[in-house]
N, C-alpha and C positions, 0 to 999 in steps of 0.2 A: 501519651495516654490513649488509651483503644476505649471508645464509647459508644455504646449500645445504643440505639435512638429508636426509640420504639412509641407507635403511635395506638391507639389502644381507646375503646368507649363499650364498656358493657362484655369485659372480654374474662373473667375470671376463668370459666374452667378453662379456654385455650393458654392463659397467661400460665397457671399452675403447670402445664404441661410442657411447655415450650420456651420457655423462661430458664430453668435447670439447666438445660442443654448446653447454653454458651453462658451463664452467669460467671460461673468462675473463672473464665479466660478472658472478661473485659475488666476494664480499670473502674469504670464509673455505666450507670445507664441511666438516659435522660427520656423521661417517660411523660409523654405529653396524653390528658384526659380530654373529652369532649367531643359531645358531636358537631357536626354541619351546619348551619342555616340552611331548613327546607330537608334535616333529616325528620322522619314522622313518630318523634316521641315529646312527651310534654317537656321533660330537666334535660338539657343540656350536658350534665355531668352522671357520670356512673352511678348508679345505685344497687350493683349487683356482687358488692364485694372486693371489685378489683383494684381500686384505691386502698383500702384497708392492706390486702396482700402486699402489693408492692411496696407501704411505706413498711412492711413488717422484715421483707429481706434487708434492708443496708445498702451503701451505694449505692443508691439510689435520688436520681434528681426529679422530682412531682411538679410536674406544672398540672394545676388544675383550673378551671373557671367555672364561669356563674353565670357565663351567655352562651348562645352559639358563635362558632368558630365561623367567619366569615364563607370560606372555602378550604380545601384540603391544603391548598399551595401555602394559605397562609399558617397553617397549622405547624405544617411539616417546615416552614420555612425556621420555625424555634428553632429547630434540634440545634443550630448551626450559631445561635448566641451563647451558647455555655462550652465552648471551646477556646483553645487558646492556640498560637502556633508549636505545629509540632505533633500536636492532636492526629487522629482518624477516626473519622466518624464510621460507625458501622447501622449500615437501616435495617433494619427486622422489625417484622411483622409480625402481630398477635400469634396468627396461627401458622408460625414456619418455624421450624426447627432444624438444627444444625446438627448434622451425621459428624461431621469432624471438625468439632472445636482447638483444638491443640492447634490447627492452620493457623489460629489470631493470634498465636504465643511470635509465630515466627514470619510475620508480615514485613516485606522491602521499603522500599522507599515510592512511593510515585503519588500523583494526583487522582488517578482514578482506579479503581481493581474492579475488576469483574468476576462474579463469582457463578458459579453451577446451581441452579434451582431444578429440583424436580417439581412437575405439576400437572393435575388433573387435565389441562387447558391445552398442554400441547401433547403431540404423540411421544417424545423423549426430553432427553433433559435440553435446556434450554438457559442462555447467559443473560446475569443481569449488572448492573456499575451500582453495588452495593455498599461501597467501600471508598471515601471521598476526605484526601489530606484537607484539614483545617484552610482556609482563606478567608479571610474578612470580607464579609460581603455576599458568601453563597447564599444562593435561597432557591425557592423554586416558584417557577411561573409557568403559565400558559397551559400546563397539564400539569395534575400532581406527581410525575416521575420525572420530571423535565427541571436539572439544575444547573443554575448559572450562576456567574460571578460577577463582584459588583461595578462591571463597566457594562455591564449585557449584554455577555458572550457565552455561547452553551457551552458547559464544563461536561457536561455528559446527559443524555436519551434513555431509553429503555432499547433503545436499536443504533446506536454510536455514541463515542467519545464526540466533544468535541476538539477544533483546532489547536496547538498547543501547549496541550495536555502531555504529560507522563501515565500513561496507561497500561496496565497490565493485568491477564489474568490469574488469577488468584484462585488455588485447585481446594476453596472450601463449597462443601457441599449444604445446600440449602433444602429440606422438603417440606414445601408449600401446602399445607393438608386443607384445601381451599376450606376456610367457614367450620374448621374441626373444634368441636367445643362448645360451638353455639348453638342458642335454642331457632326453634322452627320461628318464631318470631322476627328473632335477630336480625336470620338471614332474609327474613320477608324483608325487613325496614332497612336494608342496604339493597334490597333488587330496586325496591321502588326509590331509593336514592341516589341509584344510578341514573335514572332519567334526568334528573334536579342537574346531579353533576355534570352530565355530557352538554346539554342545554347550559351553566353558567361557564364550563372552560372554551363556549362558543366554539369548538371544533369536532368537526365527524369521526367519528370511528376509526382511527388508523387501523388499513390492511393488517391482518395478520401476517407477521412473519414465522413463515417456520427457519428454526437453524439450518443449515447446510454444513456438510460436514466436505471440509475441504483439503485434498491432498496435495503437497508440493513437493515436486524431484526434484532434484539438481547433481549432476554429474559434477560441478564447479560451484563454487557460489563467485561471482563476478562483483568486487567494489562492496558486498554485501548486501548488495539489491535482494538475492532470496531469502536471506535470515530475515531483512527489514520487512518484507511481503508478506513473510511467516505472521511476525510478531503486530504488523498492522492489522490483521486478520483476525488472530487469537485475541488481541490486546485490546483493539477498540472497536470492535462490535460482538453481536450475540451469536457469531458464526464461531464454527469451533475450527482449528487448524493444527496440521499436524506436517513436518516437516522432514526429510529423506536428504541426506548427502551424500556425499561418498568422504570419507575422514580426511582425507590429507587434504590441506588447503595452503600455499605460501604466506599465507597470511592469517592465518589461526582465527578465521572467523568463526563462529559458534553453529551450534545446529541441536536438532533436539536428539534423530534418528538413523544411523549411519544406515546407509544405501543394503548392506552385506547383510543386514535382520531382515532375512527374507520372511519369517513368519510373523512378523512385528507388520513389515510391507503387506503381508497380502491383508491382513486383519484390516487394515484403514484402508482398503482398496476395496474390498467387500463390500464397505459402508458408504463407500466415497459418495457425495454427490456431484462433485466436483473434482477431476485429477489434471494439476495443472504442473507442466514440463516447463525446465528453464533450458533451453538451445538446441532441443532437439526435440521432435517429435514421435520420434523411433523410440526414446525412452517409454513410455506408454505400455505400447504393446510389451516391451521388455523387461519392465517391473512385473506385470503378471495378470490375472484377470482380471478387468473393472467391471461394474456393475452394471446392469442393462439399463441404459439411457443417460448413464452418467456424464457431465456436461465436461469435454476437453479444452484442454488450453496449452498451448505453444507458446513463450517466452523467448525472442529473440533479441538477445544481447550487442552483436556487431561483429566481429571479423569471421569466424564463424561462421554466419550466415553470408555475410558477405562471399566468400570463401564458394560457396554450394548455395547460391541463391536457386537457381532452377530445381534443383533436388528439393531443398527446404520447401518453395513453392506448392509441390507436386504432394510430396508427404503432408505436407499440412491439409492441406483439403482433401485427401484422400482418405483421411481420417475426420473430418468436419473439425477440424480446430477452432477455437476463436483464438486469432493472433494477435499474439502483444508485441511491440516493440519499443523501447525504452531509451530510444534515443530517435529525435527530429528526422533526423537523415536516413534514419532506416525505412520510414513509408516509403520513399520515394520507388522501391521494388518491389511493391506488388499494391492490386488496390484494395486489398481486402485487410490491410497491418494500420492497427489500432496503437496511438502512443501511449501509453500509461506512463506519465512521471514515476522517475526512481526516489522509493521511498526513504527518508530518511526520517530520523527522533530530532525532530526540530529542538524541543525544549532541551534532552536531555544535553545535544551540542552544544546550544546554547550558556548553559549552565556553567560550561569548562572553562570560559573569560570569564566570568563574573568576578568583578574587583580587579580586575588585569591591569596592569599601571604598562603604559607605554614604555619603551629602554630608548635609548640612545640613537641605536641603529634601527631602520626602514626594514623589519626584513618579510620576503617574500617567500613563502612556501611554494615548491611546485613538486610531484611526484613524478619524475622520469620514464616509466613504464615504457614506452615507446620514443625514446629520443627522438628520431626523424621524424616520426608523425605528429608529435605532439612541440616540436619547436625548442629543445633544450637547450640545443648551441646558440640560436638566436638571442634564447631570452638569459644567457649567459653573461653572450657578448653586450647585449644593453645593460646588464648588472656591470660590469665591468666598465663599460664606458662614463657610465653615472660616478662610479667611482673616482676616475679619473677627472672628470667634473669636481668632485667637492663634496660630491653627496654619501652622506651615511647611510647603504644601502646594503642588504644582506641578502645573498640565494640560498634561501637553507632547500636541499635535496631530499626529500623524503625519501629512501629507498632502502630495501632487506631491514622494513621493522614491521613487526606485525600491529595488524590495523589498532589496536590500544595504545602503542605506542606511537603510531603514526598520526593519530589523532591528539594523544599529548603536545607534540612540536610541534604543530598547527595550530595549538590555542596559544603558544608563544611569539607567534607573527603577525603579521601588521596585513598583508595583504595574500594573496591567491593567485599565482600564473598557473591559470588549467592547460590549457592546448589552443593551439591555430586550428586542431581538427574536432570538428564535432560539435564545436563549441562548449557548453556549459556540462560539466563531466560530475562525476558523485564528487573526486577529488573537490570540485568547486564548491558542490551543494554544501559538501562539510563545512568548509571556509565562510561561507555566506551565513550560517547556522549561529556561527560565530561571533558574527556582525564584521567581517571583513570584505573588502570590495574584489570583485571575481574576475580577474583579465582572462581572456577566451578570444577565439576567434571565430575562422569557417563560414562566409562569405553565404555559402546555402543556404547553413543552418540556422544563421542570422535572418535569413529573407523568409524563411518557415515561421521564426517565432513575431515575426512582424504581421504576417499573414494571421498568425493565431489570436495574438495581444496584442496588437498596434506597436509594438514596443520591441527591442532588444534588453533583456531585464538582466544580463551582466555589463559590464566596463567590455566592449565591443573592440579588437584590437589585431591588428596585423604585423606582419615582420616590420614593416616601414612607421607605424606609429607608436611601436608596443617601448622605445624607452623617454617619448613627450609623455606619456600616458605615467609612467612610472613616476616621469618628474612632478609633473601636475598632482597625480594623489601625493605627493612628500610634500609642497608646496603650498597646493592648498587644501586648507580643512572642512573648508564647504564643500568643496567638491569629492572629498574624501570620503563624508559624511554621506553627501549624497547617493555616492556608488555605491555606498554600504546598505544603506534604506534601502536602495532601489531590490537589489537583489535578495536581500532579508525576505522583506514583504512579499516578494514573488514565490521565495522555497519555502514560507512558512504557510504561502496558500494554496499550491501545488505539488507538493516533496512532501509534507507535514504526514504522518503514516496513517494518520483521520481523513486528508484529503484524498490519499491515493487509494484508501480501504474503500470509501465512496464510489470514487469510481471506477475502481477492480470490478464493486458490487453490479454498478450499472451497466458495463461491459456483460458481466454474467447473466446477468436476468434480459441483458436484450440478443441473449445465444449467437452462435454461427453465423457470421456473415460471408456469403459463399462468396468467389473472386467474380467479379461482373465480367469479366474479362473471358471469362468461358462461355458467356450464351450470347454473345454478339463476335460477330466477325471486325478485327481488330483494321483499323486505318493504315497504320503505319508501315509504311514500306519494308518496314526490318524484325517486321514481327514475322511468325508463324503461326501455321491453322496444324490441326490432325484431323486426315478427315475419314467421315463418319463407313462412305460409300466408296468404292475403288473408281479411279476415274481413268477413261479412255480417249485416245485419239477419235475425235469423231471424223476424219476424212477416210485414216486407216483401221478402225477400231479395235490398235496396237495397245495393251494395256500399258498404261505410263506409272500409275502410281494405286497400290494396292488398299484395301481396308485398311485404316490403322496409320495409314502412312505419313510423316510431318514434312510439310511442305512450305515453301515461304509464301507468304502472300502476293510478292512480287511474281514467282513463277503460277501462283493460284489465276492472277488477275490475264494470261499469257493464254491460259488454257480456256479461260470465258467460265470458269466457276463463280456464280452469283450469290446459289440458292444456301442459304444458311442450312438448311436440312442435311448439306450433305458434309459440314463440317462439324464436328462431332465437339471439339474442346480448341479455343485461340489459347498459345501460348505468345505472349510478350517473348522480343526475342531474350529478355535475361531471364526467362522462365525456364527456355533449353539448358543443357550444358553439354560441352564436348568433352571424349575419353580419349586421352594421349594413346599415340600407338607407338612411340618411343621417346626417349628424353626429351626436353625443349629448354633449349639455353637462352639465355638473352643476348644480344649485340657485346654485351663485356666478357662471354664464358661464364657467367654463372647459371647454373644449374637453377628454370623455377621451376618447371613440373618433370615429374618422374617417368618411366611408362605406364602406362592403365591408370593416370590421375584424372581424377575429372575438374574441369574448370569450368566456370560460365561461358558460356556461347560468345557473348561480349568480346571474352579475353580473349576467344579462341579468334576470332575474327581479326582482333586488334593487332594478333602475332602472325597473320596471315594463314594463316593452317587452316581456315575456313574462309573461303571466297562467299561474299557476303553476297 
């Protein structure tokens, strides 16, 4: 059942108007009467008609009184007792009216929707979470827009979802015709009951937010990190999002706007205030014009960049990027790479065990992707060895299903083998989502997340412990338990697409961080300068090295170069890269770089082709 909630004191001619618009596409509408405590009229209840009107249309539920209403929280907190589960509440307001009703006929499933409002207040249209599945126990406190659930946890803001939630938005349009209907008095007796208000919800003025309208490329979507970034975005905040792929995907994840609509492209690129790249920064300039002053962003995924660190380095701030990176291990090349957790729908995971009855067999999900990287044969031969042992244990392999169906045979497992590398992988975040315990490894990225959290928040595991680990979660259930808590709690307060939208937000608004590593001359003996000034033999005054030229800091420090002025930009040495000038085999005959490939400086040095 779809119900109207609508709050309403002296409102007849805005009700007659705006009432019509969405009446016949709700089930029921619950229409709460009454003013404020410390609003400035003698009665407390309507005396302008608008009681009469509303009991005269039908479906109709009338709460009225005969006092004043404490405050607005508790007013509005009614709508949410005349539901039952199954329900969605819809909030409208005396004076707003709905362009596209027929939207409520065909509403999804989720906890929160957020809907399009036009309004006086801001310069375009602008999102609000108008739309709230039944739970026992909502209400709202601390602000009148501000609702929460009955443990007292925000379910949703006027400016985010909160944690947990099923959020999505919802393309009905709302126009807010501020105070349309009312007399000059009305609106007098709600300016001056603004003060009363802001004064008893004891909080200041929240900043205006304006929307931002945010673009997202992706040549790949990886693991589903962009779709998930998309719909964090769109879903559970007031920002609007609009998303770019390129169609073919091995894994059929979703997208809104295939990459080839170039006229579709440039229109949200016009508007962008925001154009954010997933693994390339070259995309940018190569989608088409952005708007002047528009805020960029760079999304760096992992081999890829790995791959062309120097290049990517160089691109990205040559363009002011703000750099994301999405996995622990990736700062560690450059100092300006920001981690943003990859986002995942915590609830919606979650939801796919529900009722799950254990089987017989232990079994373990792991996704193969990378067998040598990610430890396949190892955590084979421990399934195998277990087995041999006694133990009912299963390696189910995830591989060539697309992410729906790879996601189905993961809510039939018991546990999670992500990889030895990188540690905690989306594979995992899924497993975890789940309530399953998340075996991982990688030594680094372990020592990163302790440095972050105090803590390693997966089941922490190496080739030499990973089949005690195996036996212990089969063994025992405390401890089973445990691993599962531990890692739940961490992706549903990190991962969750409300946490990572938060902090996508705070990255954004604290812009550009340029690489510090460019306005200081760098220590390290294996780094490089490019410097600014051409430098000379002072005995012969032979020129040695020209304008422009990169130089190691070890031959810098040879020549008695001190003065910072004359070094223009420090490159770290994985900032360089070198360009093959003909094949390069490895010690077996294998072919790894081609001619004219470019590698990191690192490699180049590591295979001897560059005398360090």
């Amino acid at each position: 059942m779809l119900i109207a909630c609508l709050n309403f004191f002296n409102d007849v001619s805005a009700l007659k108007q705006s009432v019509p618009t969405y009446y016949d596409y709700v089930d029921k509408i619950v229409a709460i009467d009454g003013a404020y405590d410390g609003f400035p009229v003698d009665k407390p209840y309507s005396t302008d008609g608008s009681i009469q009107y509303l009991e005269s249309l039908g479906k109709v539920k009338l709460i009225t009184t005969e006092t004043f209403w404490e405050d607005q929280c508790i007013k509005r907190s009614e709508y949410f007792k005349h539901g039952k589960q199954g329900d969605i509440f819809f909030i409208v307001d005396a004076d707003e009216y709905v362009e596209n009703p027929e939207v409520l006929k065909s509403l999804g499933s989720f906890d929160v929707g957020w809907v399009a409002i036009k309004s006086p207040l801001y310069k375009g249209i602008y999102k609000e979470p108008r739309l709230f599945a039944y739970d026992k126990g909502l209400h709202y406190a601390g602000r009148h827009h501000w609702i929460y659930d009955s443990k007292g946890d925000l379910v949703a803001s006027h400016q985010e979802t909160g944690i947990g939630q099923i959020s999505v938005s919802v393309p009905l349009m709302l126009d807010h015709r501020r105070n349309d209907g009312r007399t000059d008095e009305r609106m007098k007796q709600k300016q001056q009951y603004g003060v009363v208000q802001n004064n008893k919800e004891g909080i200041k003025r929240l900043k205006k937010v304006q929307p931002k309208k945010i673009v997202f490329l992706a040549g790949r979507d990886l693991a589903c990190v962009a779709w998930n970034l998309h719909q964090a975005i769109d879903g559970y905040t007031l920002h609007e999002s609009a998303y770019f792929r390129n169609k073919n995907t091995e894994f059929d994840y979703p997208y809104q706007y295939p990459m080839r609509d170039k006229s579709m492209l440039r229109k949200h690129l016009r508007d962008a205030d925001v154009v954010h790249a997933h693994l390339r920064a070259q995309v940018i300039p190569q989608a088409g014009v952005v708007k002047r002053g528009a805020t960029k962003v760079v999304h760096h995924h992992g081999s890829l960049f790995r791959k062309l660190i120097g290049r990517h380095n160089i691109d990205d701030n040559a363009q002011s990027c703000i750099r994301l990176v999405s996995n622990l291990e990736l700062t560690r090349y450059s100092n300006n790479l920001q981690f943003l957790p990859n986002p995942v729908p915590f609830k919606k995971y979650s939801l796919m065990t529900k009722g799950r009855v254990a089987g017989k067999k232990f079994r373990i999900a792991h996704s193969p992707t990378n067998r040598a990287f990610k430890g396949t044969e190892l955590f084979l031969t421990a399934v195998s060895n277990l087995k041999r042992k006694g133990y009912s244990v299963e390696a189910v392999l995830i591989e060539r299903k697309t992410h729906v169906e790879a996601m189905q045979i993961k809510a039939t497992c018991d546990a999670v083998f992500d990889s030895f590398w990188l540690g905690l992988q989306v594979s995992g975040l899924e497993g975890a989502c789940m309530g399953l315990p998340v075996l991982a490894g990688d030594e680094y990225v372990a020592k990163q997340y302790l440095e972050w959290l105090g803590q390693i928040p997966y089941t922490y595991v190496n080739a030499v412990t990973l089949e005690n680990t195996i036996k212990q979660l089969i063994d025992d259930p405390v401890y089973y338990k445990d691993e599962a808590t531990r890692v739940k709690n961490y992706v549903l307060k990190y991962h969750d697409l409300s946490s990572v939208a938060k902090k996508y937000l705070e990255i954004i608004d604290a812009g550009y961080v340029p690489n510090v590593a460019s306005k200081v001359v760098c220590k390290e003996d294996n780094d490089f300068v490019k410097l600014k000034e051409k430098v000379v033999d002072p005995s012969t005054g032979r020129l040695l090295y020209g304008r422009g030229a990169v130089v190691s800091v070890q031959d810098l420090a040879k020549l008695g170069v001190k003065d910072k002025k004359q070094v223009e930009q420090v490159f770290p040495q994985d900032d360089l890269w070198y360009v093959t000038r003909k094949r390069v085999v490895g010690p077996d005959g294998r072919l790894l770089y081609g001619r004219n490939r470019r590698m990191p400086m690192t490699e180049a040095i590591r295979l001897g082709l560059v005398k360090k």
